[in-house]
N, C-alpha and C positions, 0 to 999 in steps of 0.2 A: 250158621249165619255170620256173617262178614257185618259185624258193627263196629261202626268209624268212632273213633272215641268223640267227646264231649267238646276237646278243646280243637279236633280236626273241624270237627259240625260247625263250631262257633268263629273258626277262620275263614271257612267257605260260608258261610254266611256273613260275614262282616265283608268280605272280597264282592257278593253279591252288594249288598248294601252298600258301598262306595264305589259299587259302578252304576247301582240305580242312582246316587247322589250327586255323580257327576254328570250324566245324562240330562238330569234332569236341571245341577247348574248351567248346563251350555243352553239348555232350554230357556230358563230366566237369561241368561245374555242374552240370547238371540232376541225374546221378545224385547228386552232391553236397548237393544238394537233397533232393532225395529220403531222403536217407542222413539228413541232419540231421532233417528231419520224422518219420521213421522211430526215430531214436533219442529223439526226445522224447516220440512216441505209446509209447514203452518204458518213458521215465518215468513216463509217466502212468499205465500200467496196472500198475506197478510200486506208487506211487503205492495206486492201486484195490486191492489186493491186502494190501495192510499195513494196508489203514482195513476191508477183509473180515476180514483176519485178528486182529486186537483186536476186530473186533466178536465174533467166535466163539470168542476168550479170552475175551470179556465173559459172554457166553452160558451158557460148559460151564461159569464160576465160579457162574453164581446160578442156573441151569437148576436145578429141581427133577427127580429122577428118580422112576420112579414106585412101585419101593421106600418113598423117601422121602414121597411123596404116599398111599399105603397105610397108610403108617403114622400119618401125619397125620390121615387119616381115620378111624384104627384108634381113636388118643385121642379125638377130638374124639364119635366114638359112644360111647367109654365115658363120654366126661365128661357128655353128655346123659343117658343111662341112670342113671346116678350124680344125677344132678339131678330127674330124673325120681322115681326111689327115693325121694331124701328129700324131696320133695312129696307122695308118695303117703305117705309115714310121718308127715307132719307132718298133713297131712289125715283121716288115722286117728286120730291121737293127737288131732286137735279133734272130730270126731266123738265118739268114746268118753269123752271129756269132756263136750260135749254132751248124750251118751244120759245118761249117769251123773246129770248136773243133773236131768235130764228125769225121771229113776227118783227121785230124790231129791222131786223138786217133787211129784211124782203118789204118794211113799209120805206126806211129810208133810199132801198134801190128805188123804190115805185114814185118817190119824191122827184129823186134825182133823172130820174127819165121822165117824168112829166114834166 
């Protein structure tokens, strides 16, 4: 029988054992790795979520509701209406002026030929 001595056994197995040991440190890097890119895609969305959320503080601060847009709407028709009125009243008031001259002009011809 071919037996390996003691101290060949215990170098081929210490050779196994620091290749399982580096195996398995690239293993801990990697998840290491992984773990660091991980917690910085955390920043980021971290990050994302604070420039969402001031945008949506921005939002609900000047967001008009529609309460508010009813009612905006509510003045702005009466303020037409109201403008409207007194064009129609100032258009009356020059007419009936108007007529008035017109009756004035046509009694002083009807004088003046009688």
């Amino acid at each position: 029988m071919n037996e390996t001595p003691p101290s060949t056994e215990l170098a081929l197995l210490r050779g196994e054992l620091m290749t399982a040991l580096a195996r398995i440190e690239g293993d801990v890097r990697l998840v290491l790795q992984e773990q660091q890119q991980g917690t910085r895609r955390v920043d980021d969305l971290v990050g994302e979520f604070r420039r969402h959320d001031e945008r949506l503080d921005a939002l609900e601060r000047t967001t008009v509701t529609r309460e508010e847009l009813d009612a905006r709407e509510t003045r702005m028709r009466a303020a037409v209406d109201e403008q409207a009125r007194r064009r129609l009243t100032i258009l009356g008031t020059v007419m009936t002026c108007v007529m008035g001259g017109i009756t004035a002009v046509i009694g002083i011809i009807a004088l003046i030929v009688n």
